[in-house]
C-alpha positions in Angstrom: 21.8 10.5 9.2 22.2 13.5 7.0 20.0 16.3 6.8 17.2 14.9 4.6 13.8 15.7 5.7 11.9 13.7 8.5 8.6 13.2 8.9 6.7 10.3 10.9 3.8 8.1 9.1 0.5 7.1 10.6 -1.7 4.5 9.2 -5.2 3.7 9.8 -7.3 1.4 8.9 -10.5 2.4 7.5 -11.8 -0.9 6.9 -12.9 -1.1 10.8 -15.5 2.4 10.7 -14.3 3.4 14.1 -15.6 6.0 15.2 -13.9 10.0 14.8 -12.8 9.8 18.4 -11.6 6.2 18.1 -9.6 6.7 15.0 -7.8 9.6 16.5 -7.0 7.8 19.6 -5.7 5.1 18.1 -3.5 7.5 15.3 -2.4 9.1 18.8 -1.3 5.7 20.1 0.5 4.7 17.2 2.3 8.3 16.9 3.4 8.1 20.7 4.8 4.2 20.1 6.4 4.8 17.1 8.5 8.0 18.5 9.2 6.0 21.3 10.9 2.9 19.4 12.6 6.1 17.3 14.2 7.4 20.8 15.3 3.6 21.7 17.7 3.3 19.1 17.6 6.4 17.0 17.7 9.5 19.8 19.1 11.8 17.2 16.7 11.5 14.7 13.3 11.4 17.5 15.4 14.9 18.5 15.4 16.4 15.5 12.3 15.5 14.2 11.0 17.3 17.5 12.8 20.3 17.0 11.5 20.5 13.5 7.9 20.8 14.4 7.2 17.0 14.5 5.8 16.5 10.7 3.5 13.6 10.3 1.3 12.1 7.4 -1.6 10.2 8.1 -3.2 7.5 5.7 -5.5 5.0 5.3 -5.2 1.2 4.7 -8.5 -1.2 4.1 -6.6 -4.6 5.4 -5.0 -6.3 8.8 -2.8 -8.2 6.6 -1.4 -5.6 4.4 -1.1 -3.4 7.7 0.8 -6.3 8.6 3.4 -6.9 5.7 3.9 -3.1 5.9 5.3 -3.2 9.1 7.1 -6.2 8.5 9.1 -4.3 5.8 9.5 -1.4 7.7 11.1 -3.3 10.9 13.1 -5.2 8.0 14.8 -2.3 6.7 15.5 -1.3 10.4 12.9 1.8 10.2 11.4 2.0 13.7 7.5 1.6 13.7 4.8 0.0 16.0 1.5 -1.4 15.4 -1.4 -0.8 17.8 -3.6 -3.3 19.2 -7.0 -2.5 20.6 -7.1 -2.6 24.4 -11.4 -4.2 23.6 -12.6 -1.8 26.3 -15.1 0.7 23.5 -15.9 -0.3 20.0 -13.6 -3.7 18.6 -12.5 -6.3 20.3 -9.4 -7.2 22.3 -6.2 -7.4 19.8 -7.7 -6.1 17.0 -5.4 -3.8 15.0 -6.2 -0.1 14.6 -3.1 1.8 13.1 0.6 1.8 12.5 3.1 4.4 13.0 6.0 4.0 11.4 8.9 6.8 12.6 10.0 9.8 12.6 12.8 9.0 9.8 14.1 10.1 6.4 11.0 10.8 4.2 12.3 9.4 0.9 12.9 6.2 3.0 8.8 5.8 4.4 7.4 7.0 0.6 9.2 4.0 -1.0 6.5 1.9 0.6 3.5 4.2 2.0 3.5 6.0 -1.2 0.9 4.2 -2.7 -1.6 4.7 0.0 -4.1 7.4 -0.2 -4.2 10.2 2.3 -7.0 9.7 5.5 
């Protein structure tokens, strides 16, 4: 990978009003997941992102489904990413999904599809 910049994406869904703490929780999980799926086939790039203070961008989506088909793309275009389901223990039930973190990787490569989505 060359030397573009990286930066990881986080989405939420706003469409759920989870609570402030919930919503950062769940933007936590999804960071955490995503890096990790980064490391498991991309070390160099989860590295570098680290050693480059770890940028991220977080957004907002209104829809499961378009959640969804996001992360579909992403995982089709071999980007790493995770989507996080609620554990049902607080505010939503079992399964539901909160957020999606998608990277660290080339930023050119995640604004092809996040850029339309509005900042959180």
């Amino acid at each position: 990978m060359d030397e573009e910049e990286l930066k990881q994406v986080i989405i939420i869904r706003k469409d759920l009003d989870m609570g402030t703490g919930k919503t950062v929780a769940q933007g936590a999980h999804a960071s955490l997941m995503s890096y990790l799926e980064t490391v498991k086939v991309h070390k160099d790039v989860a590295e570098r992102w680290i050693k480059e203070g770890e940028k991220k961008i977080i957004l907002k989506i209104d829809d499961e489904e378009k959640m969804k088909r996001l992360a579909e793309a992403f995982k089709y275009k071999g980007i790493p990413c995770a989507l996080v389901s609620d554990a049902g223990l607080t505010q939503l039930p079992r399964g539901t999904m909160t957020a999606l973190g998608i990277g660290p990787w080339k930023g050119k490569d995640l604004d092809i599809l996040t850029g339309a989505l509005k900042l959180l």
